[in-house]
KEKE-3310 file (N, C-alpha, C; in steps of 0.2 Angstrom, whole numbers, plus 5000, padded with zeros to 4 digits):
npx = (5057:5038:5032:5023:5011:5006:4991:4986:4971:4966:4977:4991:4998:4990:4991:4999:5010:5027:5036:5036:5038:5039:5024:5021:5025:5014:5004:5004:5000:4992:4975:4963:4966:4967:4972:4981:4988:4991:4994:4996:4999:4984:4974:4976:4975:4962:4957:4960:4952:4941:4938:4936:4943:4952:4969:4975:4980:4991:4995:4999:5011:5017:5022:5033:5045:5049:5054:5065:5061:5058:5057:5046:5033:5023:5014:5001:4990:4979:4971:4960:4950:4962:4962:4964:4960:4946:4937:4932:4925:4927:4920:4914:4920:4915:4919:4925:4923:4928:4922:4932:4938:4939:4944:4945:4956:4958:4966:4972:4981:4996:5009:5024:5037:5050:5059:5069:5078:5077:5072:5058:5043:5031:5016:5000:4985:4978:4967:4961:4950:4941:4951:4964:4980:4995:5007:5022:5035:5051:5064:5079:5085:5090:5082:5071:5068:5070:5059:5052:5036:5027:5035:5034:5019:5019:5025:5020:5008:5009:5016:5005:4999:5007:5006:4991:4995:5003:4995:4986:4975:4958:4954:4961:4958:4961:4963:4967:4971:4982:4981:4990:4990:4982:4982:4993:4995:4984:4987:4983:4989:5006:5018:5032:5046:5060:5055:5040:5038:5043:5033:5022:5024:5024:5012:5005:5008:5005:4992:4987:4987:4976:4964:4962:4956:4953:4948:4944:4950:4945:4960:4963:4950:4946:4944:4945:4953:4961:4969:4976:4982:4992:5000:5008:5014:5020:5028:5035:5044:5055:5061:5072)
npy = (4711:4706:4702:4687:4677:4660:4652:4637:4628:4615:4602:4592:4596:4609:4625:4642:4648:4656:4653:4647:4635:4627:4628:4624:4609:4603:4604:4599:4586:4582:4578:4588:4600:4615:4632:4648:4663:4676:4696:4699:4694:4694:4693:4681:4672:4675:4667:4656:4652:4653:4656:4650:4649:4642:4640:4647:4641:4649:4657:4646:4640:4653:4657:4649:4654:4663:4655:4655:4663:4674:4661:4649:4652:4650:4634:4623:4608:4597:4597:4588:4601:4604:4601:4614:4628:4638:4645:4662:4674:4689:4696:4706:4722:4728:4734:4723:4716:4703:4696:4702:4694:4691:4678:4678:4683:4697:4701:4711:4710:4712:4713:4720:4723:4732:4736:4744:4744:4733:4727:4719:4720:4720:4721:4727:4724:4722:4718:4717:4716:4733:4736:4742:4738:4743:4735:4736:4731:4726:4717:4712:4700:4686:4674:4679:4687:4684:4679:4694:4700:4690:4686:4696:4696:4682:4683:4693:4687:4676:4684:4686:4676:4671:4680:4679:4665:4668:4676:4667:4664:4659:4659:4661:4676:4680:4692:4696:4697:4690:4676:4665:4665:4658:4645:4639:4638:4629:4619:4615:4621:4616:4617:4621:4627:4634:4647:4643:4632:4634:4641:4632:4622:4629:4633:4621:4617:4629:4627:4617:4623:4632:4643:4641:4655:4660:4674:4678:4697:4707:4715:4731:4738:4748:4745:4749:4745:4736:4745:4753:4742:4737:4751:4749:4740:4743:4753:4745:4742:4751:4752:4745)
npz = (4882:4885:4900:4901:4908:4909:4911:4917:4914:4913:4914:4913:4926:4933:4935:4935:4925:4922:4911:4897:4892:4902:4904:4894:4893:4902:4892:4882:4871:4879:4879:4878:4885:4893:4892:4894:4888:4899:4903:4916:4931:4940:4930:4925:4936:4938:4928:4932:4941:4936:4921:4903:4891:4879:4875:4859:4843:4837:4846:4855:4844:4843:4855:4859:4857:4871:4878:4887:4899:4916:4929:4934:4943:4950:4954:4952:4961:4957:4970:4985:4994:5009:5026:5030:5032:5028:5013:5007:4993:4989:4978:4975:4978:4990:5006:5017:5031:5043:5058:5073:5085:5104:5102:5086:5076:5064:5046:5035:5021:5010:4998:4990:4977:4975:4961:4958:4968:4971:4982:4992:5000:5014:5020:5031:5039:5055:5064:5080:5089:5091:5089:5077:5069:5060:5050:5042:5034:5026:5015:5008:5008:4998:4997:4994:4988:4975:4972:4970:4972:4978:4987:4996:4998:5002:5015:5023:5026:5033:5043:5050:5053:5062:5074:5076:5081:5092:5099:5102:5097:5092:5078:5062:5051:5035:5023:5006:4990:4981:4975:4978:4991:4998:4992:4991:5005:5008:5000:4986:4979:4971:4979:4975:4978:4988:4996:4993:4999:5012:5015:5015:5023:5035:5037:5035:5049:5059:5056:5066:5078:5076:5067:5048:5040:5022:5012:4999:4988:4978:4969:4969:4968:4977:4988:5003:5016:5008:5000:5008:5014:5003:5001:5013:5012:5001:5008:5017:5008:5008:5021:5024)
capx = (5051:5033:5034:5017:5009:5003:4988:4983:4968:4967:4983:4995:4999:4987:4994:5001:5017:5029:5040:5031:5040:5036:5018:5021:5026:5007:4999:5007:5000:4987:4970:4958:4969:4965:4976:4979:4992:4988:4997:4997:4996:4977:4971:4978:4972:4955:4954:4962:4943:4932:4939:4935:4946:4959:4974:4974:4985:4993:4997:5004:5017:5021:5026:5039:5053:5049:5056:5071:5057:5058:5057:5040:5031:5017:5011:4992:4990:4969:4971:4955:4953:4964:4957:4968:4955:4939:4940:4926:4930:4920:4921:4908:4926:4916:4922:4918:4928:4925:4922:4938:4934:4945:4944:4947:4960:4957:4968:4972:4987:4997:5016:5025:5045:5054:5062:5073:5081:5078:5068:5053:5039:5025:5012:4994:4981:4978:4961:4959:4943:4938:4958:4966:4987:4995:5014:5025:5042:5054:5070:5084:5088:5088:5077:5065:5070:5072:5053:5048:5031:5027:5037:5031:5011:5018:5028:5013:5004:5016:5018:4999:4997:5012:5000:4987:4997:5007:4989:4983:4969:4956:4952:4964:4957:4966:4962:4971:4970:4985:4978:4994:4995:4976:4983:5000:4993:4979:4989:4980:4995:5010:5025:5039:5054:5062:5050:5032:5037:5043:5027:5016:5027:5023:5004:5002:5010:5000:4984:4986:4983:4974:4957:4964:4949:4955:4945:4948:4946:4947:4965:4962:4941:4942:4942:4950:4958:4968:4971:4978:4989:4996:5003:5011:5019:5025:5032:5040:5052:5059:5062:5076)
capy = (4706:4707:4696:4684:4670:4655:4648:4630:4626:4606:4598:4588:4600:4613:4629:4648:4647:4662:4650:4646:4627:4624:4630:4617:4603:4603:4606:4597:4579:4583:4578:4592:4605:4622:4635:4654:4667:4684:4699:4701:4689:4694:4689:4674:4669:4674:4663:4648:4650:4657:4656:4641:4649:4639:4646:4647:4637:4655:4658:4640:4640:4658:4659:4645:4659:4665:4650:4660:4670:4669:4655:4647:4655:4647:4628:4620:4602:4595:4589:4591:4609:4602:4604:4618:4633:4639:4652:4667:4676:4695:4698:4712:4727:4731:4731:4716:4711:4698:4701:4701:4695:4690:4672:4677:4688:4697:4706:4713:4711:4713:4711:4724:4723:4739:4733:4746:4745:4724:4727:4715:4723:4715:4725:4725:4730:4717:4720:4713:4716:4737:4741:4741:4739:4741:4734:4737:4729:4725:4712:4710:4692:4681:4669:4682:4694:4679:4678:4699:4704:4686:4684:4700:4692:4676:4685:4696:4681:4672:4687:4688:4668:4671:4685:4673:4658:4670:4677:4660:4664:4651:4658:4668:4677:4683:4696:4694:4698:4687:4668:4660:4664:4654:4639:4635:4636:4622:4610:4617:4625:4611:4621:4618:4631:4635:4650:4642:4624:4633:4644:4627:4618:4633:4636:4616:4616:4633:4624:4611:4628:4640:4637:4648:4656:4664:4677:4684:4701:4710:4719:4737:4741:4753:4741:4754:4742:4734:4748:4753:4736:4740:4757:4749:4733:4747:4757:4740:4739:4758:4750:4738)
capz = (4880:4888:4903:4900:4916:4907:4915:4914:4918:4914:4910:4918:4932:4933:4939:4934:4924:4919:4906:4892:4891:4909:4903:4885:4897:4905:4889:4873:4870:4884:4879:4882:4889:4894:4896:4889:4891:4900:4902:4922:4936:4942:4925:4924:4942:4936:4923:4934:4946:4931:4914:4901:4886:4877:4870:4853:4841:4836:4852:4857:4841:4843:4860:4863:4859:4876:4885:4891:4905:4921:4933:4935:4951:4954:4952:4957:4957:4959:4976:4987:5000:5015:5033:5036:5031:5022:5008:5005:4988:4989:4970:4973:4978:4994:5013:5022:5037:5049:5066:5076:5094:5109:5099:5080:5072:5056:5045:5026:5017:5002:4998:4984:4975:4971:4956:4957:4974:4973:4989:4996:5005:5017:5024:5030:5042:5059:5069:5089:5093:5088:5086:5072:5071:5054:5051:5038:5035:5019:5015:5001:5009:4993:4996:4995:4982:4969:4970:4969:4975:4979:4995:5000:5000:5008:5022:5025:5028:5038:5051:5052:5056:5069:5076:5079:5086:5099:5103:5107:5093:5088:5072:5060:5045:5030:5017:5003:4983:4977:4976:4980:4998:5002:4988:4996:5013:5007:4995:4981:4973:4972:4982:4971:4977:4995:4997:4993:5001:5017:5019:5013:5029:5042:5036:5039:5055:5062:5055:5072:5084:5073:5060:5045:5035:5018:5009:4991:4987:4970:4970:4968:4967:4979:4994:5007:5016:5003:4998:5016:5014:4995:5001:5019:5007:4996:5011:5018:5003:5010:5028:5023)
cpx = (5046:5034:5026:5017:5004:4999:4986:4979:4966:4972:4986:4996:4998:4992:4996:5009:5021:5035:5036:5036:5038:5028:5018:5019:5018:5005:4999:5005:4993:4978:4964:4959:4965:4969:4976:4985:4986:4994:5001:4995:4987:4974:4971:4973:4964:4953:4954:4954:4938:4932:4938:4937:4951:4964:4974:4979:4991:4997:5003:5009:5021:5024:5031:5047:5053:5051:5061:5067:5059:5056:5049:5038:5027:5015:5004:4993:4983:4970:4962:4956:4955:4957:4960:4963:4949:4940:4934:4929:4923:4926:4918:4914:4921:4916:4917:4926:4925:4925:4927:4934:4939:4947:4947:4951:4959:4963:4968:4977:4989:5004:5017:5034:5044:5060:5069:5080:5082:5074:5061:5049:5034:5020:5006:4991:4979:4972:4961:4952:4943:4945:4962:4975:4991:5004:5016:5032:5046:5061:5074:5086:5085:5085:5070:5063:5069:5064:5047:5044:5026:5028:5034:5024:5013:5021:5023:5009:5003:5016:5011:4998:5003:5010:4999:4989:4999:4999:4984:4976:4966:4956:4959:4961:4960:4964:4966:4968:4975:4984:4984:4996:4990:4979:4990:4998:4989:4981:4988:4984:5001:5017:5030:5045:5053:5057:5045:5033:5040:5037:5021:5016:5025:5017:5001:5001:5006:4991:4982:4984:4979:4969:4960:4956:4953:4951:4950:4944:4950:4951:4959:4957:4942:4940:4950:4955:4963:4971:4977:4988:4991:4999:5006:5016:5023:5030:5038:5046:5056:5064:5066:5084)
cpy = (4707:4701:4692:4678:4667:4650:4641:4627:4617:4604:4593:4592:4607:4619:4635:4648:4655:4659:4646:4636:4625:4624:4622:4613:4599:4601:4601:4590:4579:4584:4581:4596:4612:4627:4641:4659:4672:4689:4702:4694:4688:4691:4684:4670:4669:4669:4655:4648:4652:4654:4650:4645:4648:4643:4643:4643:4644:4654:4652:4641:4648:4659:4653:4648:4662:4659:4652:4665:4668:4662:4652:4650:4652:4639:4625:4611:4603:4592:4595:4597:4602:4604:4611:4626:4634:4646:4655:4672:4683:4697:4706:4719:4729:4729:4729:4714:4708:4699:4698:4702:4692:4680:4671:4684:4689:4702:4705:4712:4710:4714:4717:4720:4730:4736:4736:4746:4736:4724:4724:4720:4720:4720:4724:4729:4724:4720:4717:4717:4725:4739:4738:4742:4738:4739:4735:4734:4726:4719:4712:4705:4689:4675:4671:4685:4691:4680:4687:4699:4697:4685:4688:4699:4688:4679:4689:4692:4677:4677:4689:4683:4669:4675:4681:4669:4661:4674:4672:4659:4657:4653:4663:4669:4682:4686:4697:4697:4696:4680:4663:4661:4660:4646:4636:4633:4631:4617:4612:4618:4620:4617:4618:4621:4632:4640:4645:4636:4629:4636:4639:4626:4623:4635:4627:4617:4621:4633:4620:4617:4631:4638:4646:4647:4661:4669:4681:4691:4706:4715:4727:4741:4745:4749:4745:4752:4737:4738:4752:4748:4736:4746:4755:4745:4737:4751:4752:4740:4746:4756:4744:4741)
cpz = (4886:4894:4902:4907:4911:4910:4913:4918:4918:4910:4915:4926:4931:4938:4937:4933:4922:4913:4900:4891:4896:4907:4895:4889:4899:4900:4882:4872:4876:4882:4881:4887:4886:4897:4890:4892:4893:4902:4910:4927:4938:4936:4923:4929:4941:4933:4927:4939:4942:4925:4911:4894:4882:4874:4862:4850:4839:4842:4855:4853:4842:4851:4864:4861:4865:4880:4888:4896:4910:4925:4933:4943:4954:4950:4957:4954:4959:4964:4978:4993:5006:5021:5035:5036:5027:5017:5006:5000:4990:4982:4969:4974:4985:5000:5016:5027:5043:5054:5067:5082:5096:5106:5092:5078:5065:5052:5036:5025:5012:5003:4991:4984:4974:4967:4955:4963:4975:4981:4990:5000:5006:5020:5025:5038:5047:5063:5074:5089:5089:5086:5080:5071:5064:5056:5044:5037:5026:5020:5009:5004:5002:4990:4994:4989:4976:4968:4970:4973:4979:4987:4998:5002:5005:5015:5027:5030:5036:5045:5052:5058:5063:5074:5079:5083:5091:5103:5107:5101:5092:5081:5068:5053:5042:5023:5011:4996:4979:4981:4981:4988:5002:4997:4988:5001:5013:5003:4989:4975:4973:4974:4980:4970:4983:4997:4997:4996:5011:5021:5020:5019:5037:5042:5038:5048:5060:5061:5062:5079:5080:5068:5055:5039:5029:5015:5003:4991:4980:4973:4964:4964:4972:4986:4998:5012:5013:5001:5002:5014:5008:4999:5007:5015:5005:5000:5015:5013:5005:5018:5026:5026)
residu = (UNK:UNK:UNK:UNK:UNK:UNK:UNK:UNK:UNK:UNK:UNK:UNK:UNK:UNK:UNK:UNK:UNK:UNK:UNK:UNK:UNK:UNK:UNK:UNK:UNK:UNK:UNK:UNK:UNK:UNK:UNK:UNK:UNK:UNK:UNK:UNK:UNK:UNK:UNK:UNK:UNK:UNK:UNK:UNK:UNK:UNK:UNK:UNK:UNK:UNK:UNK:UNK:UNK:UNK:UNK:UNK:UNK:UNK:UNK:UNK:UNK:UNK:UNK:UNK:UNK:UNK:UNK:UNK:UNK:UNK:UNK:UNK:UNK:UNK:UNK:UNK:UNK:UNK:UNK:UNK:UNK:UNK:UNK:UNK:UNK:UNK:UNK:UNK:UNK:UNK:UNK:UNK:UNK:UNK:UNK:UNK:UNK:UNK:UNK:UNK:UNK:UNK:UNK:UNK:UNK:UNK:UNK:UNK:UNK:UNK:UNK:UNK:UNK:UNK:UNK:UNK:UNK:UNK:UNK:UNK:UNK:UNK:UNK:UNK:UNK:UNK:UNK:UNK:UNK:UNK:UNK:UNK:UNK:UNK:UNK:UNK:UNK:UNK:UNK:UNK:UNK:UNK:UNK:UNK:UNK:UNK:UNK:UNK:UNK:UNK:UNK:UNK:UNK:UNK:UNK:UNK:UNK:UNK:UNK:UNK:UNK:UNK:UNK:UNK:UNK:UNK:UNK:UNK:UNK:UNK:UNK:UNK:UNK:UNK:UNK:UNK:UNK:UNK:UNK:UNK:UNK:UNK:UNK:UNK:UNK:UNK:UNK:UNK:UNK:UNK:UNK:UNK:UNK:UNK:UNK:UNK:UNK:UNK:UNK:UNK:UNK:UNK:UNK:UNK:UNK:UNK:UNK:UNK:UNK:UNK:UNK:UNK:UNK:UNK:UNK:UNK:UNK:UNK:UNK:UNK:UNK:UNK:UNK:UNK:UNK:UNK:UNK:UNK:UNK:UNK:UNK:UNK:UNK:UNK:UNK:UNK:UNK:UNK:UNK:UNK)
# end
């Protein structure tokens, strides 16, 4: 069976489900909900900052045989942006990176699974000032693994932001093209498994040294550093 991520954009608890009863829950008795399957995670995330299309009634009664899918991955509540960073979305696919100065760290990252080996990969592209340092690393620990290509974004993330903090940095900025690693780190997203709640707890806590800036960037336009850090993630899951 097709795996589907059920977005909701106004319901009880806003967020990007992969269990279509977890996704009901939100939706059923909910005055003026808005939510819609899609076929891919990016799709869905689009719709949760763009889209205003309801799912259909077809679609509502035909997909509660799929409530045996996986686990729920991602939840958003409507709280307001925290203090802990700012977010710039380059929707347009062309390279823009911030300046990296002896004050701000900049880097790209992206996370992969190898479905076939159960493998975790984290990779990305870190800038100090004109130099450029890429890292690569992978994990079967199953705290990780439970969550696929997910842990691999957040740990990316994680060993950027630990960058920063051991550099003394003021600012850390973070290049990104899956949502949930700027919408855990600012409250946005309700962290509701040991993965997303411990990176929520260590993205507060490195908000008290460090100013984090997020930037979105459409997965795989042709943005040469993503695309850099997609082929390092994927090399991570081989280094386990």
């Amino acid at each position: 069976m097709a795996k589907k991520f059920y977005a909701v954009q106004r319901g009880r608890t806003p967020g990007i489900y992969v269990i279509w009863s977890d996704c009901e829950k939100q939706v059923k008795g909910y005055a003026g909900a808005v939510f819609k399957s899609f076929p891919t995670m990016q799709e869905a995330e689009a719709f949760m900052t763009g889209g205003s299309v309801s799912m259909s009634l077809a679609e509502y009664f035909g997909s509660s045989k799929e409530a045996e899918e996986r686990r729920i991955l991602s939840s958003g509540v409507p709280t307001s942006r925290k203090s802990i960073g700012e977010s710039i979305s380059d929707k347009t696919g062309k390279e823009e990176v911030a300046p990296s100065t002896e004050t701000i760290l900049t880097a790209y990252i992206d996370g992969s699974f190898d479905k076939r080996t159960g493998a975790v990969g984290a990779g990305g592209i870190i800038f100090r000032g004109n130099e450029e340092a890429e890292f690569s690393f992978g994990t079967r620990e199953s705290l990780y693994t439970a969550y696929w290509n997910v842990a691999g974004e957040l740990l990316a993330a994680r060993h950027v932001i630990e960058e920063a903090l051991a550099g003394r940095y003021d600012e850390c900025h973070i290049y990104y093209d899956y949502m949930g690693i700027e919408m855990w780190a600012t409250g946005r997203w309700k962290a509701n498994n040991p993965l997303t709640q411990s990176y929520a707890a260590f993205c507060k806590a490195a908000a008290n040294n460090v100013k984090l800036v997020f930037h979105k960037v459409a997965a795989h336009t042709g943005v040469a550093y993503n695309e850099r850090a997609d082929s390092l993630a994927k090399a991570g899951t081989k280094k386990v």
